[in-house]
Structure formats: C-alpha cells, structure tokens
ZAMARGU-4260 file (C-alpha; in steps of 0.2 Angstrom, whole numbers, plus 5000, padded with zeros to 4 digits):
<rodrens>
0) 5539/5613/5378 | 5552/5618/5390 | 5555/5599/5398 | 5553/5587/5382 | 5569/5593/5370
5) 5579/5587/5383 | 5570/5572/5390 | 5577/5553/5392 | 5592/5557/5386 | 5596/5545/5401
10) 5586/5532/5393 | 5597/5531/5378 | 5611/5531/5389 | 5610/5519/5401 | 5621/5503/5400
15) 5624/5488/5411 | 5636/5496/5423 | 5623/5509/5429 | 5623/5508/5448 | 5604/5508/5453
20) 5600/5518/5468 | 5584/5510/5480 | 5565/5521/5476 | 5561/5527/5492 | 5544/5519/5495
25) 5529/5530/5495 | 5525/5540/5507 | 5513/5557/5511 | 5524/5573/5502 | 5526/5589/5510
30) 5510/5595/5511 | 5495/5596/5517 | 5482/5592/5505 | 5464/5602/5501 | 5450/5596/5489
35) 5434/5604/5479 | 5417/5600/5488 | 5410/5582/5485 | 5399/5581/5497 | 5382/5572/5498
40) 5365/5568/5506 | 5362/5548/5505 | 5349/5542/5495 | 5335/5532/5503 | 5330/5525/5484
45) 5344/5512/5482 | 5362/5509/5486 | 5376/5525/5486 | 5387/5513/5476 | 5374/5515/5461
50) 5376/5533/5464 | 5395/5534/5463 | 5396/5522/5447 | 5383/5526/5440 | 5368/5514/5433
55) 5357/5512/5417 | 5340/5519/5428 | 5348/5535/5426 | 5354/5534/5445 | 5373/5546/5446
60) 5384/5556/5458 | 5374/5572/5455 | 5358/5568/5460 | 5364/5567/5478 | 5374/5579/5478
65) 5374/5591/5495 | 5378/5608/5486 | 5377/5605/5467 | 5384/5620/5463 | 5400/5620/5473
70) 5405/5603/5464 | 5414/5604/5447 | 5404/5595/5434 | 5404/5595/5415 | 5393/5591/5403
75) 5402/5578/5391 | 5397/5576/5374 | 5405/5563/5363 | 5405/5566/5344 | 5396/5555/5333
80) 5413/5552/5324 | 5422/5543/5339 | 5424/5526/5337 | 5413/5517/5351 | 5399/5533/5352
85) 5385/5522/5348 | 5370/5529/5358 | 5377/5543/5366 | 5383/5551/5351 | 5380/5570/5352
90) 5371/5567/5368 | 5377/5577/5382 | 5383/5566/5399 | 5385/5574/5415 | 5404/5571/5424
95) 5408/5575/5441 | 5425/5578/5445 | 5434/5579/5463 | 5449/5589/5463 | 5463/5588/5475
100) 5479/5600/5477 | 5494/5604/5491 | 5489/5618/5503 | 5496/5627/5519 | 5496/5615/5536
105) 5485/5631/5541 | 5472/5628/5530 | 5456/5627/5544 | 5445/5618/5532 | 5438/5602/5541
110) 5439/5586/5533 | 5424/5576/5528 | 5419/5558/5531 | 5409/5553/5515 | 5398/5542/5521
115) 5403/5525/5511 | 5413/5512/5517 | 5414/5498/5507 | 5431/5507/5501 | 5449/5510/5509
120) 5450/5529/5512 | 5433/5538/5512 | 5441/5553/5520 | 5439/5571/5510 | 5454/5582/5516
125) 5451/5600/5519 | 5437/5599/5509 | 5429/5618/5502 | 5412/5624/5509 | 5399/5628/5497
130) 5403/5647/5494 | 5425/5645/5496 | 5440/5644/5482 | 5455/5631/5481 | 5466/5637/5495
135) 5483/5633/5489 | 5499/5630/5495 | 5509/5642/5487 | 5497/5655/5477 | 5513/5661/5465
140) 5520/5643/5462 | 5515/5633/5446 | 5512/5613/5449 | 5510/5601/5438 | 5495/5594/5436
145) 5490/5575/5435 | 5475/5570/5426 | 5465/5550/5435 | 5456/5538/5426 | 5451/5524/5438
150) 5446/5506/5432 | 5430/5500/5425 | 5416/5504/5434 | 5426/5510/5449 | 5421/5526/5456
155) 5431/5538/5463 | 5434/5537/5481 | 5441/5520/5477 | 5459/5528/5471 | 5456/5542/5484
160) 5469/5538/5498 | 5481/5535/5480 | 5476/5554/5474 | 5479/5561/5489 | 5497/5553/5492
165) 5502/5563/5474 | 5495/5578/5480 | 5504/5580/5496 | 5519/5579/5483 | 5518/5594/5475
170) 5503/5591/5463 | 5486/5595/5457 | 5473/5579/5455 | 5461/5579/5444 | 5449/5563/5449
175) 5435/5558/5437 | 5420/5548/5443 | 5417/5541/5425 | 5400/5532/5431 | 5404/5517/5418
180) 5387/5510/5424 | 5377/5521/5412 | 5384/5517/5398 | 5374/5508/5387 | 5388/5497/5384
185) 5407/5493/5386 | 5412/5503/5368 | 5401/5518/5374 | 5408/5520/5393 | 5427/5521/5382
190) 5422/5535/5373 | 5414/5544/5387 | 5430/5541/5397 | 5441/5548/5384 | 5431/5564/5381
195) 5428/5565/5399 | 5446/5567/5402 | 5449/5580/5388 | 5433/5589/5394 | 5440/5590/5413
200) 5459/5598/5407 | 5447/5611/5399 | 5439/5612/5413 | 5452/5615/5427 | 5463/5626/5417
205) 5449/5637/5415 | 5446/5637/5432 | 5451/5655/5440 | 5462/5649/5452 | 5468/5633/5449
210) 5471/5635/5429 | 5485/5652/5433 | 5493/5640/5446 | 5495/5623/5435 | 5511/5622/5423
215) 5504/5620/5406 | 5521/5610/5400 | 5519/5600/5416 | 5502/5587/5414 | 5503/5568/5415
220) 5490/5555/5414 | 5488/5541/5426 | 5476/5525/5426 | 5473/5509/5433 | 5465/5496/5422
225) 5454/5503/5408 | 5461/5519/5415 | 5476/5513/5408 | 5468/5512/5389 | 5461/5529/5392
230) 5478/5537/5396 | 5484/5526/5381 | 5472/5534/5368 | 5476/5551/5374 | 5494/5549/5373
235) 5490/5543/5353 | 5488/5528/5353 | 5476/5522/5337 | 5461/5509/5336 | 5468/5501/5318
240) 5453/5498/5312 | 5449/5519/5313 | 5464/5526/5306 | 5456/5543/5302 | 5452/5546/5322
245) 5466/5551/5332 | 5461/5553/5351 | 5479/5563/5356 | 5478/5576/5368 | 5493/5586/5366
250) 5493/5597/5382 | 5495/5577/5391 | 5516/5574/5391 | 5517/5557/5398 | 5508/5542/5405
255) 5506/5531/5421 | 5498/5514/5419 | 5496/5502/5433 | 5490/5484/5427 | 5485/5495/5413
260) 5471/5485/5400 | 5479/5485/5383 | 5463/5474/5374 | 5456/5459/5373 | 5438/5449/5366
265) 5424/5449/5377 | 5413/5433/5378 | 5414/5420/5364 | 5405/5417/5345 | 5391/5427/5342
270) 5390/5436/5357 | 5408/5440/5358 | 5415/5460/5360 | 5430/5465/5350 | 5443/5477/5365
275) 5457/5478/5356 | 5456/5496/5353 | 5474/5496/5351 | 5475/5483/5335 | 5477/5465/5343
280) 5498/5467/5337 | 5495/5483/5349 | 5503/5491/5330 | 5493/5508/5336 | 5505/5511/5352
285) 5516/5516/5338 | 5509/5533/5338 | 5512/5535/5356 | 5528/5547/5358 | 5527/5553/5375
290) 5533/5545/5390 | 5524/5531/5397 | 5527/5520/5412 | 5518/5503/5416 | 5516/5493/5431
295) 5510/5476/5429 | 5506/5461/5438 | 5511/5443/5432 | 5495/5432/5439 | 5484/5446/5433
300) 5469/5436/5424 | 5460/5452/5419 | 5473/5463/5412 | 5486/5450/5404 | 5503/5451/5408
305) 5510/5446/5390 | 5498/5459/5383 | 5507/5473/5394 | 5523/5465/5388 | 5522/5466/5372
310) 5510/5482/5371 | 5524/5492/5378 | 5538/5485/5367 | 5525/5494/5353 | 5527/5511/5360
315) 5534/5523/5348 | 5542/5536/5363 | 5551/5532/5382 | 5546/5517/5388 | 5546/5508/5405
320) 5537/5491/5414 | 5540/5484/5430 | 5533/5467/5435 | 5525/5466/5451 | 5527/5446/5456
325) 5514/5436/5465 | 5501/5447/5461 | 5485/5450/5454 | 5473/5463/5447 | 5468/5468/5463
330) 5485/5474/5472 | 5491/5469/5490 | 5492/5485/5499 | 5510/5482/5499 | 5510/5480/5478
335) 5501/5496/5479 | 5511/5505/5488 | 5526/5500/5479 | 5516/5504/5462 | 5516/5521/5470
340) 5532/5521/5472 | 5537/5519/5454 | 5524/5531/5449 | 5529/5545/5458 | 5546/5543/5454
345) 5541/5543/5436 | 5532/5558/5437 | 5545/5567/5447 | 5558/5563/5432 | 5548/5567/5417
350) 5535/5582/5422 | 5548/5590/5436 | 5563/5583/5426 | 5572/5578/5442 | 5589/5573/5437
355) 5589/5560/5454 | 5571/5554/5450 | 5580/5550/5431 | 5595/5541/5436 | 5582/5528/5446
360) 5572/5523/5430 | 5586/5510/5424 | 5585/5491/5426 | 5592/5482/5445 | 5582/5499/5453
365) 5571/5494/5468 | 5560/5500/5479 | 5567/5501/5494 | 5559/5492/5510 | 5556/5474/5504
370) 5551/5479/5484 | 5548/5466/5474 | 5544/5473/5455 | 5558/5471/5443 | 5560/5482/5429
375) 5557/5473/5414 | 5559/5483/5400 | 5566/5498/5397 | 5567/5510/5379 | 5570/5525/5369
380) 5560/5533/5357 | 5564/5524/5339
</rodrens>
C-alpha cells in the first residue's frame, strides 16, 4: 500500500502553533458526472417509498425496475456465523446499487428525472441506456473509489445530490440502497448492510470497465448514521461480546462518519434491544487502525454526541471529530454542506495524499464562509 507507510505523519506532528488555513466549502469538482441506470416504472400497488426502502411484504427496488438488467444488483448472502444473521442467515438478498463516476462535459447522455419527490435531489446525471458502459472521464486514469452507506431505512436518492458532489471531484461512488425495511429486524438489517457493502466492492472491481479504472490502494468508506457503524465494522471495529468475528475489510483504507451511530439500547425492560455492537466502553474501536474522520452534531438526540466523543478517543489509528453546533440529526443544508466540506477534504488528504488537504486537518481550521464546526479531537495511531 503505496499511501499508508507514510500516512499522518502530520498528525503526530502538529503542535499549537500550527497556523490553520480556511476548508473551502463544498462545492461541484471538475467534472461532469455520469451514473449506471436506475430507472423505473412506478408501481400502482403502493407507495414508491416502499419500493426504495424496501418492506417486510417483499415490496423492493427491483421489482420496478425499468430495465433490470442494465441495473447493478447482487445477491447478498450473509453467513450464518455473523453476529445479527438471525433469519436471513444463508438466505440470499437481492442489493441494488447506483453507481456514479466523473465523465467528459461531452458526455450526451440525458439526465433522468426519477420520479420521487419527497427528497432533495431526484435528478440522475448522464444516466446509461439499457445496452451503454460507464463513459468515463479519463479512460487511462485510476480514481479512487468511495464506498456509501446511507442511514437506517434511508434509501438512496436521499444522499444522491451529496454522491454526486464527491464524484464531480474526481471519484467513483458506489451508492447502496440497503432496503432496511425487509429486515426482519434491527440486528438483521446490520448484517445485511455489512455484507452488502463487502459484496458491492467485489462487485464493481469486477466490473470490466470501472474495476481497471479504480485505484485499488485508493477506497474509502463514508456513512451517515447507521452508515456510520457499518463503515465502523468494516474498518475492524469488534462487537465484544463476538470476539471470534472480525468484519474488517481490508481493501477499505479509511472512514467518513457523519453524526455516525456508535450504539445504544433500544426500548426499555423486556422489550429492550442491545446496539452496542461496539462494546458500550466502544473498547472494540480499538481494532480500527485506519483513518476515520467523524462529524457530529451536539443536539443530536438519535446519535449521541458523548457517544461520538468518546467512541472516537477509542480508536486504535488517525482520528479526527468536528462538532457541528446548534444542530441536529437532521442537518441544515448549511451543516451539510459544511459536513461535506470536511469530508472531502479528508478524503483528499488520506486517499490522494494531498499534502495541502493535510495541513488543514489540525485544530482552529474552519470552513470557510461562515463554518461553524470545531474540531474537537484530533489523534494519532497509539
């Protein structure tokens, strides 16, 4: 791994009298951006939202599908083994992806209005016929590649305006539509999301013309909420309670996290769900060695800002959070974009190894424009 021997040297190094230059805020990249097929013919049986998150009458994404066979999807099977497999164990689940990469300004490909609007960017960009192949930017360049996982029970498109922004940037997206709402519960729709991701990285560096163009030593993980956890558990982070099962990926080299969900109970007595897939000391981050990056909110009431405090003080590589005041789980669009901000900045520094996306990631750094996140940790592998 050509990037890692010499990775946050910086973060060792830093001291107080660092001079932090502004994060430009996010804004669209370079290019244009062009996207695998997703789309669809709307059911008449019940909502589209079913469709895209999936429900327990069997209702998903590929059943409405417009041209099936033009959409990447997988078949996800989750071992028996994996801690959470419960009723799907060794029962294959169907995932649809939604891929998104830079191409030429040229590209004539029209877009494509998915028709759902209870969302903030339904738009498909450059989106591939039934019968064409990723058009790329630059057929000889090698990009690194970012791997989504979007909250519980969010669906795609929700994070698509967010996906596109990181492609115009230089990088390939892969977007998974977990469809949570078929799990047969909350433990179940983990393990899915876990496999899923390791199944889609097999998936698109198979892929005959995106896997020669992707940068093997280049693949970060993002995720908001429960994405969060997912991108966690792939880094190595360790359920405790299952110390024989380690769900490390090790072709993923850091990790994103926006108001990312580091465990909790569900419900009370009885009825109540253990989440804390981490350990409730969060003593399984120890295991995570690669880079990771968390933006949190402080009046979050899902995701708990003490738990993301002291999750990533657990972390056993790089580590970085930024507090995003004033806000909750749900972001204001301009706590979003400034999320973006940091994470593209992060990505930039650990996957491209831009020595001026580095020298940003130190305390007193904001984003430029009004930011109002503070960077409140900041640490080095022990």
């Amino acid at each position: 791994m050509r990037l890692l021997p010499l990775l946050f040297g910086f973060c060792l190094a830093f001291t107080a009298h660092v001079h932090a230059a502004d994060i430009a805020a996010a804004a669209p990249g370079p290019h244009a951006v062009g996207s695998t097929n997703l789309q669809v013919t709307p059911p008449t049986d019940k909502p589209l939202i079913d469709y895209l998150n999936g429900s327990k009458d069997d209702a998903y994404l590929p059943a409405i599908l417009t041209h099936p066979q033009a959409v990447p999807q997988l078949q996800v099977t989750v071992p028996a083994a994996a801690p959470g497999a419960g009723a799907i164990a060794d029962k294959p689940q169907p995932v649809v992806l939604h891929i998104l990469y830079p191409t030429p300004a040229s590209n004539p490909r029209p877009d494509y209005a998915f028709p759902y609007k209870d969302t903030g960017d339904a738009v498909v960009p450059h989106m591939q016929g039934p019968s064409d192949e990723p058009l790329l930017a630059d057929p000889a360049a090698k990009y690194p590649l970012i791997v989504y996982s979007g909250g519980y029970n969010t669906h795609g498109l929700w994070h698509l305006g967010h996906l596109k922004l990181l492609a115009s940037h230089g990088y390939i997206v892969v977007n998974l539509f977990h469809g949570d709402g078929r799990a047969p519960g909350y433990p179940e729709s983990v393990a899915l999301r876990q496999a899923g991701v390791r199944a889609a990285l097999d998936f698109v560096l198979r892929d005959p013309v995106l896997g020669p163009a992707i940068d093997r030593d280049r693949i970060g993980a993002s995720g908001a909420s429960a994405g969060g956890l997912t991108v966690l558990a792939l880094l190595g982070g360790v359920d405790p309670k299952y110390p024989a099962h380690n769900p490390r990926d090790p072709r993923i080299k850091a990790g994103f996290g926006l108001v990312p969900f580091m465990g909790t109970s569900f419900g009370v007595g009885p009825f109540a769900v253990d989440a804390w897939h981490l350990g409730r000391d969060f003593e399984g981050l120890a295991a995570v060695k690669a880079p990771f990056f968390a933006v949190y909110a402080d009046e979050d009431k899902s995701v708990s800002p003490d738990a993301v405090r002291a999750g990533v003080r657990r972390l056993g590589g790089p580590a970085w959070a930024v507090e995003l005041p004033g806000e909750g789980h749900l972001l204001s669009p301009a706590a979003e974009r400034e999320a973006y901000s940091w994470e593209l900045t992060f990505f930039d520094a650990v996957l491209r190894g831009s020595a001026e996306a580095r020298a940003k990631l130190v305390p007193g750094t904001q984003v430029s424009g009004g930011g109002k996140g503070k960077m409140t940790f900041v640490g080095a592998a022990r």
